[in-house]
N, C-alpha and C positions, 0 to 999 in steps of 0.2 A: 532461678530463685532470685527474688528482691533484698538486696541486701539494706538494711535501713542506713542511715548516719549518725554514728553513736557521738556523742559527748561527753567527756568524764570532767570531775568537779572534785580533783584532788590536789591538792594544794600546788606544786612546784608542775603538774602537769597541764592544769585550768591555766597557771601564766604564759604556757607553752605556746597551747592551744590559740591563746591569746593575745597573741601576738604572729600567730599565723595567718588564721582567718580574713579572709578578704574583708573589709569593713561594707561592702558593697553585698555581700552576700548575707551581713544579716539585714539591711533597708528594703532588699529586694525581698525575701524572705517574707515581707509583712506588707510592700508597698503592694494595694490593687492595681497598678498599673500596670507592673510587671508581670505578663502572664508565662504559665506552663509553658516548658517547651521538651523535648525528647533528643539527644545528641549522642555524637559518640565517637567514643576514643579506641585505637587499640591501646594495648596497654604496654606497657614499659617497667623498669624496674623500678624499687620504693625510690621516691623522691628523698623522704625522710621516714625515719623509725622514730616516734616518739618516747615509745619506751619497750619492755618487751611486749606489749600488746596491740599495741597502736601503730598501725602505718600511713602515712599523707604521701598523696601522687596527687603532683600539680601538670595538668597537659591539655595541650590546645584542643578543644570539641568540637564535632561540626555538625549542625541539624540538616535535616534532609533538604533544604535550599542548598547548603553548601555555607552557611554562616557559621563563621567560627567565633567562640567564645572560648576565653579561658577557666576554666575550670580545678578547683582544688577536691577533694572529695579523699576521705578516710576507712579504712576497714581494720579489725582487728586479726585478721588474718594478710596473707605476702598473697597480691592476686599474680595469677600465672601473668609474666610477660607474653606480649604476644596475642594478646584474643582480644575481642572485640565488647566491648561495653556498648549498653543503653545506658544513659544518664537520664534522668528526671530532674530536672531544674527550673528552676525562678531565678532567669537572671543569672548573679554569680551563685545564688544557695545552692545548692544540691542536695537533693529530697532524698534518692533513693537511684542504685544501680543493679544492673544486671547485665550477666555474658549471653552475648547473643551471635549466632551463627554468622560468620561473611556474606552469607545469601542474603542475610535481614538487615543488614545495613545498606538505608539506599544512597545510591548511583552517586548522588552528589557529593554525597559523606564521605562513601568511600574512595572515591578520587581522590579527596582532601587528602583524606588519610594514607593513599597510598603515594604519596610524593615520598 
């Protein structure tokens, strides 16, 4: 299942938020230069809890070359440590994740990830 990237627009939470955000992920977000790309993380514990609903994990991705990019990315639920994401990204934004089997991560990625 695709999880979207939500944003809230509540007063002392939008400062929060905003001052996390990579400023790079919203230029890319919008620049045509920057195209799609598909990466992936295993995943780790919350980085930070924003509030009781919001949690940010910030952690290194790697696309199937083996390029890493850092990555920030949000869910309102605790994802399991331990499993493997697909990331959807432009750049620093990130669109859209999903858990995805060990087998489905390729070779390059997952070398990355397994140091």
């Amino acid at each position: 299942q695709r999880h979207p990237i939500l944003y809230f627009v509540r007063g002392d939470l939008l400062k929060t938020i905003l001052k996390t955000i990579d400023s790079h992920g919203i230029t890319d977000q919008f620049n045509p230069l920057v195209k799609e790309d598909d990466s992936y993380v295993k995943t780790t514990e919350v980085s930070t809890r924003m509030d009781d609903q919001l949690r940010s994990y910030s952690q290194s991705a790697f696309n199937k070359e083996g390029k890493e990019t850092q990555l920030m990315y949000t869910a309102t639920f605790d994802v399991k440590p331990h499993r493997y994401l697909k990331i959807t990204h432009k750049g620093h934004h990130v669109e859209t994740f999903e858990e995805v089997e060990k087998e489905e991560v390729p070779k390059k990625a997952l070398d990355k990830l397994s140091r």
